[in-house]
C-alpha positions, 0 to 999 in steps of 0.5 A, a space after each residue: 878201641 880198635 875195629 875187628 872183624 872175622 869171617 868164616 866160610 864153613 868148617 867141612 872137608 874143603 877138596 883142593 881145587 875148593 881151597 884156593 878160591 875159599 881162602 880168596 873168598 874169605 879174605 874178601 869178604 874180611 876187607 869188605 867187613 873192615 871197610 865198613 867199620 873204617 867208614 865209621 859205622 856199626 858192627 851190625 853193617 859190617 857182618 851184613 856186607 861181609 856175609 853178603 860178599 860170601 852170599 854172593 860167591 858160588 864158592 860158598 853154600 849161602 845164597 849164590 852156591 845153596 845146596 838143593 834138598 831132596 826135592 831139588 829145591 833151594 831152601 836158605 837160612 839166615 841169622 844177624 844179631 847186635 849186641 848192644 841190645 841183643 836184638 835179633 833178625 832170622 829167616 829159615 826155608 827161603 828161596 829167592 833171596 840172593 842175600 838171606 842176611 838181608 832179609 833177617 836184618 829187615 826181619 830184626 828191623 822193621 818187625 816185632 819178630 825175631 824168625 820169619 819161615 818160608 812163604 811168610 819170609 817170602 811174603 815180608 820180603 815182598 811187602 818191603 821190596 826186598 829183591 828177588 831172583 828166580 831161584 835157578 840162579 841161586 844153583 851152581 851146575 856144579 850143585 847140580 851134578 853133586 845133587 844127581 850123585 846123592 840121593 838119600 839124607 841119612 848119607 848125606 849127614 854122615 859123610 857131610 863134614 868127613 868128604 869132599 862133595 858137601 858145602 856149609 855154612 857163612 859167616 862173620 863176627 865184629 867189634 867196631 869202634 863203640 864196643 859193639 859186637 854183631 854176628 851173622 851166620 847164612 846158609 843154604 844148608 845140608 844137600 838133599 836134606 829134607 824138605 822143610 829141615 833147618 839147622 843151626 845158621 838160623 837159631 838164636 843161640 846156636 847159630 849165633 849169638 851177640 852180647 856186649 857183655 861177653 861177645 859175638 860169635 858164629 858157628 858152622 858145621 853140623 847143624 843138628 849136633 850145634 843144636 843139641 849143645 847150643 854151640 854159640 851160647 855155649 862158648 860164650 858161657 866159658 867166657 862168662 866164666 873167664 875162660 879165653 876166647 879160643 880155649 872156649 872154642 876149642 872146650 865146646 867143639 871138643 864137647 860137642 864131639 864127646 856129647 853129640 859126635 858132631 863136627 864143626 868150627 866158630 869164629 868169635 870176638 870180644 868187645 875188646 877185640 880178642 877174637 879167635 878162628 876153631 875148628 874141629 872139622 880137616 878145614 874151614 876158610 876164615 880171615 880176620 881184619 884186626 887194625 893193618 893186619 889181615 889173618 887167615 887160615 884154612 888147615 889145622 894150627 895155620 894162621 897166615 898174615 898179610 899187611 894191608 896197604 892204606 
């Protein structure tokens, strides 16, 4: 069987002086991905380096680049999931930690948890001697003048996937070698969202999901709207139901409009290796990894390749 892995840089209205450096991020952030699989190991290793390549990029609203809530505050989320026994790591409202995924690995991991928030996150964190920054670091200049412009949430969640100031959610799915799936979704969520607020990125079953049975996926857009429908476990009902990896999508997100007015995209795979890249949202940043070939994408109905060299 062979080895794949997909990654997202959120689904929002990407402006054109964003466009180049996410697609370059994304297409990073697949390699490191599908590097850890040829190593041989797991799916759960590979959605961890690939979404910490993306916390790591001030392109991208997760780690590095968090957006800041109305007190001026990073508050991040994280999710990872396997599939092979559906266990679960995740932490909500953290705030020097440059690599959240991290953390909800450890959460998974070495507790009987699935979601830690807040200080408690902050604490385990500290007790397992788990890195950490001085929040300031976390905040682009460009983060902070964006800040400045919007003051009030209400905006902020009309306009956050329909203009060009608002910043999303990472993520990444894979199948490696033994037909095992793993999702991870990160974000530094919604800029000047309320205090304490947490979206979808960190909740089992929208956020992200991982099943060996069906497949791994994860979400990104509006996090209030993926919460009603339960968007990952959503797609992965209509592919219980023998429905295609992107006809799934696509049916959910396009529920998700009709039901709740919400905007948004999903990377998935199957234990096969099918996988697929939708959005409803003008753009979202994705690249694939599937044997030689790196995919990737930005704009409605593209999907560019490239052959990767031995």
């Amino acid at each position: 069987m062979s080895a794949v892995v997909v990654v997202h840089g959120g689904a929002w209205a990407i402006p054109d002086d964003l466009a180049e450096a996410s697609v370059a991020g994304v297409k990073v952030a697949a390699r490191e991905g599908f590097s850890v699989l040829k190593r041989g190991e797991s799916a759960v290793d590979a959605v961890e380096a690939a979404v910490r390549a993306l916390e790591d990029n001030t392109v991208f609203n997760a780690g590095h680049g968090a957006a800041l809530n109305t007190d001026g505050e990073v508050e991040m989320d994280a999710i990872i999931m396997e599939g092979r026994t559906l266990a679960s790591g995740a932490v909500s409202s953290v705030k020097n930690i440059p690599n959240p995924v991290s953390l909800a690995r450890a959460v998974m991991e070495k507790t009987s948890n699935v979601m830690l928030t807040s200080t408690g996150a902050n604490l385990f964190a500290e007790s397992i001697g788990m890195a950490t920054v001085p929040t300031d670091t976390l905040v682009t200049d460009y983060e902070r003048r964006e800040w400045e412009k919007r003051k009030n949430y209400v905006t902020g969640v009309t306009e956050d996937f329909n203009a060009q100031w608002a910043h999303d959610t990472v993520g990444a799915v894979a199948v490696d070698c033994a037909g095992n799936v793993a999702c991870a979704t990160s974000t530094g969520g919604i800029r000047n969202k309320m205090v304490g607020r947490v979206g979808d990125s960190p909740v089992i079953g929208s956020g992200g999901y991982a099943d060996n049975c069906i497949g791994a996926v994860s979400c990104t857009g509006h996090g209030e709207s993926i919460l009603k429908v339960t968007l990952a476990r959503l797609i992965l009902s209509h592919i219980e139901r023998g429905r295609s990896i992107e006809d799934s999508s696509q049916l959910s997100l396009q529920y998700m409009g009709e039901r709740v007015h919400g905007a948004g995209g999903a990377i998935v795979v199957s234990p096969s290796g099918q996988w697929a890249a939708t959005f409803t949202t003008e753009r979202m940043a994705w690249a694939a990894v599937d044997g030689d070939v790196l995919w990737y994408g930005l704009n409605p109905n593209e999907k560019f390749k490239e052959q990767l060299t031995q």
